[in-house]
LUMKOL-742917 format. One line per 2 residues: their letters; for each residue x, y, z of C-alpha. Coordinates in steps of 0.1 Angstrom, whole numbers. Example, Ala and Ser with C-alpha at 12.3 -4.5 7.8 and 13.67 -1.06 7.14 Angstrom:
<sites>
as> 123/-45/78; 137/-11/71
</sites>
This chain:
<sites>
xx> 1538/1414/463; 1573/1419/453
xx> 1605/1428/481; 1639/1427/479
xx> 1662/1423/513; 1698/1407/515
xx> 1698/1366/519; 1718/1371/555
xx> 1687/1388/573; 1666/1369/558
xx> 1682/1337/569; 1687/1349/604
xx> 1654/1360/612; 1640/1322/596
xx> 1665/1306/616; 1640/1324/646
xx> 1604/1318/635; 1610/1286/616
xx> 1618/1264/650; 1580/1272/660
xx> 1566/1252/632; 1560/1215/637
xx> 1577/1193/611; 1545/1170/610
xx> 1515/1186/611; 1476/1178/604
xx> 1466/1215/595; 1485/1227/562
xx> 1486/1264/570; 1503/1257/604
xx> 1533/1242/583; 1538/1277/568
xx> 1551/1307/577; 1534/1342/568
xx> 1555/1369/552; 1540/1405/550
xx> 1554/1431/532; 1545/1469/536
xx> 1566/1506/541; 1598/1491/537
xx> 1597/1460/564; 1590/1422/556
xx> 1571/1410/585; 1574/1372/596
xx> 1553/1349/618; 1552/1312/626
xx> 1525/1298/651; 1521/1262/663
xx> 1485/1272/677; 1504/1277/714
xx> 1535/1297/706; 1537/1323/681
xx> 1574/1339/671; 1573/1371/645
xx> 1597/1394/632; 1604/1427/613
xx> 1634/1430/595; 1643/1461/567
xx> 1634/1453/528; 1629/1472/496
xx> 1595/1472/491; 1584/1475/456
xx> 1550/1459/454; 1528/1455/493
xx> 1512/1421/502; 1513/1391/518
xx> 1511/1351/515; 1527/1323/538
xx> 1549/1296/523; 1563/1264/533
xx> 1583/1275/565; 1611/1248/566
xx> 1614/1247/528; 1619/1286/523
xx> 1646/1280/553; 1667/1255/534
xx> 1664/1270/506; 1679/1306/522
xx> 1705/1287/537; 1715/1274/507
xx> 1719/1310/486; 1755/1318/482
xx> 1767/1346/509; 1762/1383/504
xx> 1735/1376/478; 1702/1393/473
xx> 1669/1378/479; 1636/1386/457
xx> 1604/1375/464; 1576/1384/439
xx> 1543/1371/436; 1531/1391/405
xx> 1500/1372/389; 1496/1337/403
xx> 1487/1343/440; 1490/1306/442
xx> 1527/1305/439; 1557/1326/447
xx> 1591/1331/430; 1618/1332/448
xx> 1653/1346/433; 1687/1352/440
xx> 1713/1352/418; 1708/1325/384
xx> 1686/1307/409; 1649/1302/403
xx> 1623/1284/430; 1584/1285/426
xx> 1566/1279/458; 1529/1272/465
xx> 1513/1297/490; 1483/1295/512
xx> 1465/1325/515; 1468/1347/544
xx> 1433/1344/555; 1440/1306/569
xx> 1468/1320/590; 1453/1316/629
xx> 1466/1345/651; 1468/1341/693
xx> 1476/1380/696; 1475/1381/731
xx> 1439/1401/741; 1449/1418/772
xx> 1483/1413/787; 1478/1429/829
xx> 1513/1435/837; 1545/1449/823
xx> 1582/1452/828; 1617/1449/814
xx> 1647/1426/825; 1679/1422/813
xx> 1685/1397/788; 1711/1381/809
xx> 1692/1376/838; 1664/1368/820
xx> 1689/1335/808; 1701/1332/840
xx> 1668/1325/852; 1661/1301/822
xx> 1702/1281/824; 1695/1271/860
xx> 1661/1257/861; 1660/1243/828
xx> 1670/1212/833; 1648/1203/860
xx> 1618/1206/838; 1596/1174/839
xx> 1590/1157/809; 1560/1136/820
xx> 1533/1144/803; 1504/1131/833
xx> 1520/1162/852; 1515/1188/827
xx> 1520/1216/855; 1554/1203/860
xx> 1555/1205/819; 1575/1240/825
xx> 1594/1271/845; 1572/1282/874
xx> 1576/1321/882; 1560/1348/904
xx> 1575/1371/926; 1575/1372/967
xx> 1585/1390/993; 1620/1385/1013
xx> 1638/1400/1039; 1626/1434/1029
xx> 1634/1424/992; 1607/1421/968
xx> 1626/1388/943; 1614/1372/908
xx> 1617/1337/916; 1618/1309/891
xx> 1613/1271/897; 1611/1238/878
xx> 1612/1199/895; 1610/1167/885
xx> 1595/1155/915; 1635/1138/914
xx> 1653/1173/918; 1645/1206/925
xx> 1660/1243/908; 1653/1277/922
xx> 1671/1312/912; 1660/1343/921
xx> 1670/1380/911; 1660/1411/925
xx> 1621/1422/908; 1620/1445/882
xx> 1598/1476/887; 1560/1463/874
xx> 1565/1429/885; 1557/1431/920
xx> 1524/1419/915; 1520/1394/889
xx> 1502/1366/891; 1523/1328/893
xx> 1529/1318/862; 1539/1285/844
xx> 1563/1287/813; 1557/1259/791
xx> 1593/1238/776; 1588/1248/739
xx> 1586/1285/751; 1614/1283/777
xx> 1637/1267/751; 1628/1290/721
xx> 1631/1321/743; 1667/1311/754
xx> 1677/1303/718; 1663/1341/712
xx> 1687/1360/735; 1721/1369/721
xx> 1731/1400/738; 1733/1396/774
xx> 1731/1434/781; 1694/1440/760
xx> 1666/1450/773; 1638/1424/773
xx> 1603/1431/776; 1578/1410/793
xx> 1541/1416/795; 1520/1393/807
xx> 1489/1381/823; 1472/1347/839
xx> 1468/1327/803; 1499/1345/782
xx> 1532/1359/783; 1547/1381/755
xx> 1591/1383/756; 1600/1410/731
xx> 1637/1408/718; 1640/1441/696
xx> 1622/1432/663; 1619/1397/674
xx> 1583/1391/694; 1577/1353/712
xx> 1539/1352/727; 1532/1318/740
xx> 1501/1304/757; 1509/1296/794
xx> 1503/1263/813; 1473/1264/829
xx> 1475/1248/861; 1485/1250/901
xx> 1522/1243/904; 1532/1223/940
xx> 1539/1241/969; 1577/1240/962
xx> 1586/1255/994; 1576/1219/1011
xx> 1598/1205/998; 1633/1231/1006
xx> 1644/1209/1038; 1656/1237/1066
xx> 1669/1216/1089; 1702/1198/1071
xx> 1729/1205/1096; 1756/1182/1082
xx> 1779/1207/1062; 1796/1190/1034
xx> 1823/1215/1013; 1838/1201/980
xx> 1860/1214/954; 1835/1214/921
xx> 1856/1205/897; 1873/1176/909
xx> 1838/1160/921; 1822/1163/891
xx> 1850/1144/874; 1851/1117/901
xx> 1815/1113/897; 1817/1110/862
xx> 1850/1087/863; 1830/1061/887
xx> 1796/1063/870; 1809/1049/838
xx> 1800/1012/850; 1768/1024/870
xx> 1739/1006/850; 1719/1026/824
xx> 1685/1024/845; 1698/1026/883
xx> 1731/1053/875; 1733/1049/912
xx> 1767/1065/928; 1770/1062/968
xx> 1786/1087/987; 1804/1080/1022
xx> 1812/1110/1041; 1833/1104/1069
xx> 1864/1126/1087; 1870/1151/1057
xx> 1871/1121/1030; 1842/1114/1005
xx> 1842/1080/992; 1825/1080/961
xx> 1815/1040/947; 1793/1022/923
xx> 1784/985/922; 1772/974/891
xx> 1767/930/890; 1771/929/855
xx> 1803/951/848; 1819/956/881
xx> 1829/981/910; 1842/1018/908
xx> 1855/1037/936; 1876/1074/943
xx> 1884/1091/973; 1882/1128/974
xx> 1898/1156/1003; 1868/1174/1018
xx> 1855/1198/1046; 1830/1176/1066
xx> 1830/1175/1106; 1800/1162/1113
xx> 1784/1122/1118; 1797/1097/1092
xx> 1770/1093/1067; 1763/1072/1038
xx> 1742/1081/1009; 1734/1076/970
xx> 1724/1099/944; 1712/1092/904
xx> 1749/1103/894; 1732/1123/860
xx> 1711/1143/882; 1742/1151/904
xx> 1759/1165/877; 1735/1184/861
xx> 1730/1201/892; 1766/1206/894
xx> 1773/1219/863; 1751/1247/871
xx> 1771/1261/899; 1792/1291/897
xx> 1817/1287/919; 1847/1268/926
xx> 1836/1248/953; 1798/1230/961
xx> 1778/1233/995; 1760/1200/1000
xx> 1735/1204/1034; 1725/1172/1042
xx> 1705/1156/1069; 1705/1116/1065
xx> 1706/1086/1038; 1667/1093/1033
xx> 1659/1127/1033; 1663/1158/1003
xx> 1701/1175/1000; 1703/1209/991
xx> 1734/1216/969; 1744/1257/970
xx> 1776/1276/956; 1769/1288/992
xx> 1746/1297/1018; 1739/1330/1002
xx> 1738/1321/963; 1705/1332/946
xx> 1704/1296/929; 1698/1265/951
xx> 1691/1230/942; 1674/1199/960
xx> 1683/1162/956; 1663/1139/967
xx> 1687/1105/974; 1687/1068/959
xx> 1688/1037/978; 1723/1026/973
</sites>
């Protein structure tokens, strides 16, 4: 095997498959990334066994073959080749090892054969259809944060999504909670989505796909079926085992009867939170909110630093009410909001708020409050 391709593609398509390999793993091959080259293309594919990232990108071919080399070592070592250089890799004799060149610059790496390398190509894949890349990230922004990280509730481990009827609308709907918060966005369905089944997008996958998308007007193809999903970015293909187990019956927990309107500038909030939170303790990060007469109070008690509190101008008509929220989980939520101003519908100190740009955004979020 012997191809030649220019150090900056290279680089950029390692800087893709490389984050799928494990830094500390028990099986060797899985720590190595396989490089294939044939008609003028060098293939690459990293695999941790559930996700699996490859990518074609233009090379002078002189010599077909292929091996798989140390996955993080061949990165750093590309990233450290001077800028505009070329890149050989030839594996003449010695199948064993691989030279790598550019420039005065000399590295021998061992290879593991090719025949190791596990594939999880994705058998059949039922349903097909393309999105837009940036509402493919919209999707993934607003619910990402919500994603549990408890391990004992590996169905929350993940981005929930399926598609459903509304108002004469046929949506894609995504969803992540916490079980402490709750994200759901929605954009109209692309054409062959109708009828998927409901999926569950595991973290790894979710984050790796997001890091993926770079051009906001792309097409993005998505096949899929009940145990994978395929995202195909150009030259760049993600498959990726899904979660396999029943996600909550979300809708539950979406109160509908919240009648208490509360209407706050976002900006200004978010920095009052933040300004009164900085005593909160690490473990409670409890902030109380008392709504009364178009003024929100916002305060923190904290017995071993002290006591925080700002006033804020608001639009709220309705009962006085008093409630707390985990100030983090407040702003994350907010800092998803597009809008100028955040719609808090809340119903008493006890029960779930929903936080909305507005009534009509295709994002809302649910809260569920702290004892304060």
């Amino acid at each position: 095997m012997k191809v030649t391709l220019e150090r900056a593609s290279l680089l950029r398509s390692l800087g893709h498959v490389h984050r799928v390999v494990e830094r500390r793993t028990t099986i060797p091959i899985l720590s190595n990334v396989l490089v294939r080259a044939e008609g003028g293309t060098l293939k690459l594919k990293a695999t941790d066994l559930d996700l699996e990232v490859t990518e074609e990108i233009e090379a002078e071919v002189a010599q077909p073959g292929s091996t798989t080399l140390p996955a993080h070592v061949l990165h750093d070592i590309v990233r450290k080749f001077s800028d505009g250089s070329q890149v050989t890799l030839d594996m003449s004799g010695d199948t064993s090892q691989m030279l790598l060149r550019s420039g005065r610059s000399r590295f021998q790496l061992q290879c593991l054969p090719e025949t190791d390398f596990p594939d999880i190509s994705a058998g059949e894949l039922t349903h097909k259809f393309v999105l837009k890349a940036g509402q493919l990230k919209g999707l993934i922004d607003k619910t990402q944060f919500a994603i549990s990280t408890e391990e004992t509730r590996y169905y929350l481990n993940g981005i929930f999504m399926h598609t459903l009827e509304h108002e004469g609308q046929t949506l894609l709907r995504a969803v992540s909670t916490d079980g402490h918060r709750l994200a759901r966005v929605q954009v109209p369905a692309p054409e062959g989505s109708a009828d998927m089944p409901g999926i569950i997008v595991p973290r790894k996958a979710v984050s790796e796909v997001q890091k993926l998308i770079d051009d906001a007007d792309a097409d993005v193809t998505v096949e899929l079926s009940t145990a994978k999903i395929r995202f195909t970015f150009g030259r760049v293909i993600l498959t990726t085992k899904l979660i396999d187990g029943t996600f909550p019956d979300y809708a539950r927990v979406i109160p509908s009867g919240n009648d208490k309107r509360l209407t706050v500038d976002k900006k200004p909030f978010q920095e009052a939170v933040d300004r009164v939170s900085t005593i909160s303790s690490e473990r409670g990060r409890a902030v109380k909110l008392a709504i009364a007469d178009g003024k929100l109070t916002l305060s923190v008690n904290n017995p071993d630093s002290g006591s925080a509190t700002e006033e804020l101008d608001v639009d709220y008509d309705a009962a006085p009410l008093d409630i707390g929220f985990n100030a983090r989980y407040l702003l994350d939520i907010a800092a998803q909001l597009d809008g100028d101003t955040a719609l808090l519908m809340l119903n008493d100190a006890g029960s779930p708020t929903v936080i909305q740009d507005s009534d009509t955004a295709p994002a809302l979020y649910v809260l569920m409050p702290m004892r304060v």
